[in-house]
C-alpha positions in Angstrom: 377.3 33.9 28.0 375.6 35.9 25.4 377.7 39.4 24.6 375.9 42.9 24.8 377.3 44.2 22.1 377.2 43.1 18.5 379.4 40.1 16.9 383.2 41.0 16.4 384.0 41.5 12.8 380.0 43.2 12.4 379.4 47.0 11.9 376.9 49.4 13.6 373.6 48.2 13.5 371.3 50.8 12.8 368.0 51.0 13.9 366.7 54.4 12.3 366.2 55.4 8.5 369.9 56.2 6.9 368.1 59.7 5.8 366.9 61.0 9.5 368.8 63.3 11.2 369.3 63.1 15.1 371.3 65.1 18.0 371.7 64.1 21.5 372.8 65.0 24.8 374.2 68.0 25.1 374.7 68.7 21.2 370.2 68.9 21.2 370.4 70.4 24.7 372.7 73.4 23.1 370.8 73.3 20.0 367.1 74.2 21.4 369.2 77.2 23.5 370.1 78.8 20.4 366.6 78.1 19.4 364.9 79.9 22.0 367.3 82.7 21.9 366.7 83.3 18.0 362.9 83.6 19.0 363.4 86.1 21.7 365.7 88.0 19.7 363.2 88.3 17.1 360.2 90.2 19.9 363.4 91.4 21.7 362.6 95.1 20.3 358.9 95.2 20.9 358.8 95.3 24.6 357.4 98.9 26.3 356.7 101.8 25.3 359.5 102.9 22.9 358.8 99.7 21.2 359.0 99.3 17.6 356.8 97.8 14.8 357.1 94.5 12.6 355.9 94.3 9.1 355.2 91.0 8.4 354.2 89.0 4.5 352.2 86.7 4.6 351.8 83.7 1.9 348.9 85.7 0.0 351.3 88.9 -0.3 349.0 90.5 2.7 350.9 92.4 5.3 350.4 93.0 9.2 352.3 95.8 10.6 352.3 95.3 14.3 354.1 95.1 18.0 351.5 92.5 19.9 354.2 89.8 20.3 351.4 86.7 19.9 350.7 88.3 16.5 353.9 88.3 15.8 355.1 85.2 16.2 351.8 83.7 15.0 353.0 85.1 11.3 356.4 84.0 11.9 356.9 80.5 10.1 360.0 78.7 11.6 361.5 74.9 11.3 363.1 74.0 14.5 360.9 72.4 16.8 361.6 74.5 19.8 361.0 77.0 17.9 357.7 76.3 17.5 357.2 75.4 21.0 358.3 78.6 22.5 356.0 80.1 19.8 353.2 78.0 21.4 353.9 80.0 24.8 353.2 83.0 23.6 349.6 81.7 22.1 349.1 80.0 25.6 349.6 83.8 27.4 347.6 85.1 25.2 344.7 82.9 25.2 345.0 82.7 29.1 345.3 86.4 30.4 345.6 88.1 27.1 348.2 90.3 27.7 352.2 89.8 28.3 352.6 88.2 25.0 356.1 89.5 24.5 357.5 89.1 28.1 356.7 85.5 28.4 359.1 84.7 25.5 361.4 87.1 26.5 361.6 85.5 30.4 361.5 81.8 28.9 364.5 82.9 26.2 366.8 84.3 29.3 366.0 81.3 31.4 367.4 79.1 29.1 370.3 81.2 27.9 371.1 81.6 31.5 371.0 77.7 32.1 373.6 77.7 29.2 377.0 77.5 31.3 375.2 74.9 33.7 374.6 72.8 30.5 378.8 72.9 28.9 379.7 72.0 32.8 378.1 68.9 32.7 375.2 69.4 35.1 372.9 67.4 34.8 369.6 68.8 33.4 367.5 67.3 36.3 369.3 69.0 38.5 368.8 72.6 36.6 365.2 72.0 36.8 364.9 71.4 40.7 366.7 74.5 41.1 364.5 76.5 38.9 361.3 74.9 40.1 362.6 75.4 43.6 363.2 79.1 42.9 360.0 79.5 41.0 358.0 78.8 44.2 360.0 81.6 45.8 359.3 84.0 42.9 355.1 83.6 43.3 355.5 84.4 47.1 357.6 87.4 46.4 354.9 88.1 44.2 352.0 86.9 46.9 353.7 89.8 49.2 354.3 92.9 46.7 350.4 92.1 45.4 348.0 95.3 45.8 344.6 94.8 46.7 342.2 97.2 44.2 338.9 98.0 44.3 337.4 97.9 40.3 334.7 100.3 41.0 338.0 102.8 41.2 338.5 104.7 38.0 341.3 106.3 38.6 343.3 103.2 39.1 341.6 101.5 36.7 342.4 103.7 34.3 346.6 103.7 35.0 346.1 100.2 35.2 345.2 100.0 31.5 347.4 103.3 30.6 350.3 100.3 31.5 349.1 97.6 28.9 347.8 100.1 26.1 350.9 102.6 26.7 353.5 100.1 24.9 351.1 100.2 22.0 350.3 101.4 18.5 347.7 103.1 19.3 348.9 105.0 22.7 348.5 108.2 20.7 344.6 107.8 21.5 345.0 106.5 25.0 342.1 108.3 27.0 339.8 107.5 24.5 341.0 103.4 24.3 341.3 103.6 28.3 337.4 104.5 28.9 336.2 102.5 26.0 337.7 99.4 27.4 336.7 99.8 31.0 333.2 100.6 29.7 332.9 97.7 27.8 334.2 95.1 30.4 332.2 96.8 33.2 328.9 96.5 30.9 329.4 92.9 29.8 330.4 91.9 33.4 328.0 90.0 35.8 328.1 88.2 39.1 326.8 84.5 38.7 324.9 83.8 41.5 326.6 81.1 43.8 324.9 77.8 44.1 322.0 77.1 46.9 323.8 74.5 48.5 326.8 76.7 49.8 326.2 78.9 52.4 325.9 82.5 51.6 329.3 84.6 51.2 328.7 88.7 51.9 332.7 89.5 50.9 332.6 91.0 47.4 335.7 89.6 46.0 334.7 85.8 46.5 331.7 86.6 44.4 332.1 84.8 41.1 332.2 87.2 38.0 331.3 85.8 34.6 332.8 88.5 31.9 332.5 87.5 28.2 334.2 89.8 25.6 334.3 87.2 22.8 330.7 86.8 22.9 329.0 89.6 24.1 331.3 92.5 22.8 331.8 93.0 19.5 333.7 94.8 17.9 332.4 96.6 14.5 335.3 98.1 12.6 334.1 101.0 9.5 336.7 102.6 8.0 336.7 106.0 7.1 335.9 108.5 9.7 338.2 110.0 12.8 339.7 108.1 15.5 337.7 110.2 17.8 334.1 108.9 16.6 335.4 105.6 18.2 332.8 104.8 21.0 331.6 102.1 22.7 327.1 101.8 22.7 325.3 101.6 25.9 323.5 98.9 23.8 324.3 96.7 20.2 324.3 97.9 16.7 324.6 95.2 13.3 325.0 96.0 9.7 321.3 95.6 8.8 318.8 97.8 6.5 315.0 97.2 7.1 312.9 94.6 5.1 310.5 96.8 3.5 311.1 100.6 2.9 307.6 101.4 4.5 308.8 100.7 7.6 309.8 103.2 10.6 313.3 104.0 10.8 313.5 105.4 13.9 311.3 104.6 17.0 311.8 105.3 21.1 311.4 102.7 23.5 310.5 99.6 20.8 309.0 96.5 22.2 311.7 93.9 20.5 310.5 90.5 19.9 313.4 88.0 19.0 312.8 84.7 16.8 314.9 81.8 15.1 312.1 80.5 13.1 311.4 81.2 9.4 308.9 83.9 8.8 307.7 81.5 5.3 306.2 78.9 3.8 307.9 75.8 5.2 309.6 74.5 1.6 309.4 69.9 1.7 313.4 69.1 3.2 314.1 66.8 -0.3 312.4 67.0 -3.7 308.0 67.1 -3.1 305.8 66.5 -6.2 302.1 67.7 -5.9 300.3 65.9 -8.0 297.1 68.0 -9.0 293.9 66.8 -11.1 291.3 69.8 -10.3 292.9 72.9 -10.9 290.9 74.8 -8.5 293.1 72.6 -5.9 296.6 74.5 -6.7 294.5 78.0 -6.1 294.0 75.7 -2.6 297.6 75.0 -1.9 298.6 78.9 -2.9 296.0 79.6 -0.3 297.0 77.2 2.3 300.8 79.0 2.5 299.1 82.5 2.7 297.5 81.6 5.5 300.0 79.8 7.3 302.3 82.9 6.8 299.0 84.8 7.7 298.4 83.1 10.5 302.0 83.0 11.8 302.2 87.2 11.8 298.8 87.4 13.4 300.4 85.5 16.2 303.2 87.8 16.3 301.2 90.9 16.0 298.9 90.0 18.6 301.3 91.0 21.3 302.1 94.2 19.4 306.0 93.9 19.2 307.5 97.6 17.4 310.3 95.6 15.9 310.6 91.8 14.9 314.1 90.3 14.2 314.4 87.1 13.0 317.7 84.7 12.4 316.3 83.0 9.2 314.4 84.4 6.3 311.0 86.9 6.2 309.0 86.1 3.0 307.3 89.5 0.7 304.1 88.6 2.6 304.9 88.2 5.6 306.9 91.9 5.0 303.2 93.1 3.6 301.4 92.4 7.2 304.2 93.8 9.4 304.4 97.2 7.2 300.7 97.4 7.6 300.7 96.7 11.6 303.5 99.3 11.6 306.3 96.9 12.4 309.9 97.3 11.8 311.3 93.6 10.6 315.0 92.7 9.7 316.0 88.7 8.4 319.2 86.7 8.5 320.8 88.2 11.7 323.3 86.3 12.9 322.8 83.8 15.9 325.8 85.6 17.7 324.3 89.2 16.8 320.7 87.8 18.0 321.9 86.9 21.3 323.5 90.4 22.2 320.4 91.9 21.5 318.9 89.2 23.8 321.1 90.7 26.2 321.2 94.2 25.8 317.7 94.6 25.8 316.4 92.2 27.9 314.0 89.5 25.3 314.1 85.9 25.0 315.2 84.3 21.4 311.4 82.3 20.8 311.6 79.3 18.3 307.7 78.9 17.7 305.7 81.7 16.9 302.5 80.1 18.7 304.6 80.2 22.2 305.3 83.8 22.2 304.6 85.3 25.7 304.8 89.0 27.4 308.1 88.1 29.1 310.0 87.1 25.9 309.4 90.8 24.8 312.2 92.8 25.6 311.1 96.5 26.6 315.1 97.2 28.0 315.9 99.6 25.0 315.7 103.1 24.7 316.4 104.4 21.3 315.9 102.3 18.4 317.4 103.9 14.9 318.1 103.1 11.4 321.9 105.4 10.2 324.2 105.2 7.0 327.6 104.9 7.6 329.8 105.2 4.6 327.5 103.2 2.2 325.9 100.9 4.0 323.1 101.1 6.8 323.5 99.9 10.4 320.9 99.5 13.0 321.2 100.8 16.3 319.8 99.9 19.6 321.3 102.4 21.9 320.1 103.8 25.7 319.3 100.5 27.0 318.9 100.0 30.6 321.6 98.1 32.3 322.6 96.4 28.9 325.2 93.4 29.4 326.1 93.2 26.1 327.7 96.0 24.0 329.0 97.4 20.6 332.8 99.0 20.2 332.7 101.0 16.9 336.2 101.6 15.9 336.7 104.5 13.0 339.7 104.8 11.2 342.0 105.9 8.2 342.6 102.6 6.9 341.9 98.6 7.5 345.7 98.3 8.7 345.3 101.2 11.5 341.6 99.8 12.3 343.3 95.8 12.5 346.2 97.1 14.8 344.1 99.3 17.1 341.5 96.1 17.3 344.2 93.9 18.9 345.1 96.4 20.9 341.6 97.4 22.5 341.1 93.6 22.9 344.4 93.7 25.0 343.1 96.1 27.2 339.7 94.7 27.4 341.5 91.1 29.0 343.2 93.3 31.3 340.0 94.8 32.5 338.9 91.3 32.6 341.7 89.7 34.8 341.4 92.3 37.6 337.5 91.9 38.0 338.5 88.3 38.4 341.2 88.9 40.8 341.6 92.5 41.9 345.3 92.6 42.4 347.7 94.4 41.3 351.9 94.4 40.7 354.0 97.7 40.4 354.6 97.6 36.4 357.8 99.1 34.9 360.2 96.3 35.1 359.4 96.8 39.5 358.0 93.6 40.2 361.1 91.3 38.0 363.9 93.5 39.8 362.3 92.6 43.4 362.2 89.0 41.9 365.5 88.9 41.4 366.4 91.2 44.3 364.8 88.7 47.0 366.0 85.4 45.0 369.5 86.7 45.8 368.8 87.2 49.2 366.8 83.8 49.4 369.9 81.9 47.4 372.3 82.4 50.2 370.1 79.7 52.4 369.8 77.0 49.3 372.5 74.9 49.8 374.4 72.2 47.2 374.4 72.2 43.5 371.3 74.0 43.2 372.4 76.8 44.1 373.7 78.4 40.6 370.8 77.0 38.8 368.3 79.3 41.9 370.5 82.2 41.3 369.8 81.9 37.4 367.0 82.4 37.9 367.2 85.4 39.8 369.3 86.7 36.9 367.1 85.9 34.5 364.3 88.2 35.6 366.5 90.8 35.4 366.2 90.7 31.3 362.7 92.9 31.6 363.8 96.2 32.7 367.0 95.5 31.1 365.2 95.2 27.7 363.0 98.4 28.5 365.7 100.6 28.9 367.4 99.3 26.2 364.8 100.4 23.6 364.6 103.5 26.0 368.1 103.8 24.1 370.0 104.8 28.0 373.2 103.2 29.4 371.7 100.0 30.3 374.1 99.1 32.6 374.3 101.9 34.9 370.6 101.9 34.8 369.8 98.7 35.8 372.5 98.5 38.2 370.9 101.8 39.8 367.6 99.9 39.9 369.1 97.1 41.6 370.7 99.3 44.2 367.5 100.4 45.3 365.9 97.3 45.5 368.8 95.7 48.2 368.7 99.1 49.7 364.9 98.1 51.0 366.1 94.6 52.2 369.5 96.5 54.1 367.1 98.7 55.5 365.0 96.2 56.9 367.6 94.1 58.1 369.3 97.4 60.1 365.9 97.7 61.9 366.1 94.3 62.8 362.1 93.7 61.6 363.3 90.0 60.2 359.6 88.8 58.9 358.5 92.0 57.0 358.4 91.9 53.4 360.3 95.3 51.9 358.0 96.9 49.5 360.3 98.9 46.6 358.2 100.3 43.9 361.2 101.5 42.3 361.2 100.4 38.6 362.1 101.7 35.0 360.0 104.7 33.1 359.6 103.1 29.4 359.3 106.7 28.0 362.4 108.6 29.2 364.3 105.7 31.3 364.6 107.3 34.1 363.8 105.2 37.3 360.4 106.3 39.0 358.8 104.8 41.9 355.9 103.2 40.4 353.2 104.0 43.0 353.8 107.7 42.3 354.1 107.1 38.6 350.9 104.8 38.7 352.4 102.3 36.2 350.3 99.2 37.6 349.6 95.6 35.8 347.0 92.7 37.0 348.4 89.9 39.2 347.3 87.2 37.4 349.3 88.6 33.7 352.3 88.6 36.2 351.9 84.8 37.9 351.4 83.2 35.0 354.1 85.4 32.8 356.4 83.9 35.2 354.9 80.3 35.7 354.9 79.7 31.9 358.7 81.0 31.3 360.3 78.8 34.2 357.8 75.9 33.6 358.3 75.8 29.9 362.2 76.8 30.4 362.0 73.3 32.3 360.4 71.0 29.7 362.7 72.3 27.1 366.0 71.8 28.7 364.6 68.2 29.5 365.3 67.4 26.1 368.1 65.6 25.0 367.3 63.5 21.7 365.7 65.2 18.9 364.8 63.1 15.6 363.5 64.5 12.5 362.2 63.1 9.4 359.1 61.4 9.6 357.7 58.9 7.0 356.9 60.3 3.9 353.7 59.2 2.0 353.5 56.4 -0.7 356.9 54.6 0.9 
């Protein structure tokens, strides 16, 4: 019988390079703790309002002075692998809901520190992870119950629903004026998409399906120089342009605003074209041919007298000459992204051939149309269009630094707006909704029976790390604060149970003011954030929390090149 092990008398044989490094078991397990704790430590400080700022180098000596934890970590350059998975998390969030950049790393960091003890008593990671998948499933209906149901037409909740993400920001100096800029802009660019034929008609205004595009169809235009408060977001689009020709009107109300991708010039052979010519009168011929296919192309466009033309590609001196004598405004080179929010905004249709122009491609939506100098350079404006879905945010500020911060932050805001018109519910902010987390895991621990018990309870503890974080950058006694938090929580439940009303949910707004750290029932205080930032806050930590302490081999040093 053959033996399992290698001949008597033979050393180890080994199976990996001499020069690659490897941990296992609980030595990685241990390891990628420490990890993810580093990397929480390192956002630990920027979480709420009394947050503080990171100045960051970059390779090319530039800095980035900021508190948006995605940007943060995104500068960050680290070794250890889970290191650079947790910083993945953060990019996730970010891309997702756009907002609770910070949290999610925080959350995920406490998870794992929490499954620490779990790990040096030799329980087995599997069993770790049904316990904290069990107790996530508890966490989303705690969640499901405290949600608020919000109506986005109502600005004043709106408004402290945005106060709450932009308030634990740079720029919550300017607050009022980044609040109403962002809800403008995400209520302009928003817009139901009509459900398909087949399914039969819905009348309940929530299940209707809202398309809202800020990458594409707000832009954001930063000029420095200027005050904060000339910030402003345009009831239409504006684009660094200056007129072809300096004939042409600067200024006109209600333009007809044709829109074409097509070269306003002579069409130039793709490769090399020689002409060969034996008459001479033949290359006055071909001169004459281009004119009057240039000609011929700007009668076409004049005949549906258009006010202003704007093209994507190129407008040639001739082709300037006939729109400056129609009393046509042109502008060349505009950007296909800059093209289509006119399109929008005012109502036209992009044409490709200049001989299938129609009335209905003219767009007649815009109000004002007018030539300004910012600075040194000119811009155009399209302003007082009617029901424009697509808009400019002009930003003003001292410096490109200010300008950059106050960008990230307004797009923040802007995916906040975003997530509620997409699902119009809303969680008590302040640290409200983790306490009652953790509150109602404690309670809900008690029934879950075996070893998955501590790793359910972990969980519970874990969530406690938000308002614990807030008031410790409030700079208070986080201990007597948070466990004053907690007692209010359990009072609810107590109170509940004394009544004897088993299958209501208690709902304690109770949670932690970022700015003094005093505790403040949230409804009062009006501290609210979006459902969905929440859910998947929480889904990411646990979930990734999971996939991490699932690791238990980690080998580095891959094969270098030219071995």
């Amino acid at each position: 019988m053959a033996s399992a092990g290698p001949h008597p008398g033979m050393g180890p044989v080994m199976v990996l390079n001499a020069k690659t490094q490897r941990s296992t078991g609980r030595q990685a397990q241990l390891g990628n703790i420490a990890a993810a704790r580093a990397v929480a430590d390192i956002i630990r400080s920027t979480l709420g309002p009394r947050s503080m700022l990171k100045m960051l180098l970059d390779p090319m000596g530039g800095i980035v002075i900021t508190n948006d934890g995605n940007c943060i970590l995104r500068e960050v350059d680290v070794s250890h692998p889970t290191a650079k998975s947790m910083i993945e998390l953060s990019r996730a969030q970010d891309e997702e809901v756009g907002d609770g950049t910070t949290s999610v790393i925080i959350l995920a960091g406490e998870m794992l520190i929490n499954a620490e003890p779990f790990v040096r008593n030799n329980v087995h990671p599997t069993v770790i992870v049904r316990g904290y998948n069990y107790a996530l499933q508890e966490a989303l209906s705690i969640c499901e119950k405290l949600a608020l149901v919000v109506d986005v037409k109502d600005a004043a909740r709106m408004k402290s629903l945005v106060q709450s993400c932009i308030g634990t920001k740079f720029s919550s100096r300017w607050n009022d004026i980044m609040i109403d800029m962002a809800l403008k802009a995400v209520l302009t660019v928003a817009r139901e998409i009509p459900s398909p034929s087949f399914l039969p008609p819905v009348n309940d205004a929530y299940s209707q399906k809202m398309e809202v595009d800020i990458k594409r169809y707000a832009k954001v235009e930063k000029i420095p120089g200027g005050e904060f408060s000339d910030c402003a977001v345009l009831s239409g689009v504006m684009f660094n342009k200056d007129v072809t020709h300096s004939k042409m009107r600067r200024r006109i109300e209600n333009p007809r605003i044709l829109l074409l991708d097509t070269p306003l010039e002579y069409k130039k052979g793709e490769s090399q074209t020689n002409v060969e010519i034996t008459d001479e009168e033949d290359w006055n011929t071909l001169l004459k041919m281009e004119e009057e296919y240039v000609e011929n192309m700007c009668m076409e466009i004049i005949a549906f007298k258009p006010d202003i033309v704007i093209t994507e590609k190129g407008v040639s001196d001739l082709a300037q000459h006939y729109f400056a004598k129609a009393n046509i405004t042109a502008f060349r080179r505009l950007r296909k992204t800059d093209n289509n929010r006119v399109a929008r905004a005012t109502g036209a249709t992009i044409v490709s051939r200049t001989d299938e122009i129609r009335e209905e491609d003219i767009g007649t939506g815009c109000g004002l149309f007018e030539m300004r100098k910012i600075g040194e350079e000119y811009f155009a404006f399209f302003e007082e269009c009617k029901d424009p879905k697509a808009c400019t945010i002009v930003l003003r500020g001292g410096s490109k630094d200010v300008l950059n911060e106050i960008e990230r932050n307004l797009m923040d805001a802007m995916q906040v707006v975003r997530n509620v018109v997409f699902d119009p519910r809303l969680l008590p902010g302040g640290g409200a909704t983790e306490m009652a987390v953790s509150v109602g895991l404690r309670k809900a621990g008690l029934k879950v029976e075996g070893i998955q018990q501590g790793p359910f309870l972990a969980v519970g503890e874990a969530m406690e790390v938000i308002p614990r974080t807030l008031a410790q950058n409030c700079g208070v006694s986080v201990i007597r604060t948070v466990t004053q938090l907690r007692a209010k929580h359990a009072a609810a439940y107590e109170e509940i149970e004394k009544n004897g009303s088993n299958g209501v949910f208690p709902k304690c707004n109770w949670g932690i003011d970022g700015t003094t750290g005093h505790l403040v029932d949230m409804e009062q205080f009006g501290i609210w954030e979006p459902f969905s930032v929440k859910i998947q806050t929480i889904k990411t930590a646990v979930e990734s929390a999971c996939m991490i302490l699932r690791i238990d081999d980690i080998v580095s040093g891959s094969k270098k090149k030219g071995y």
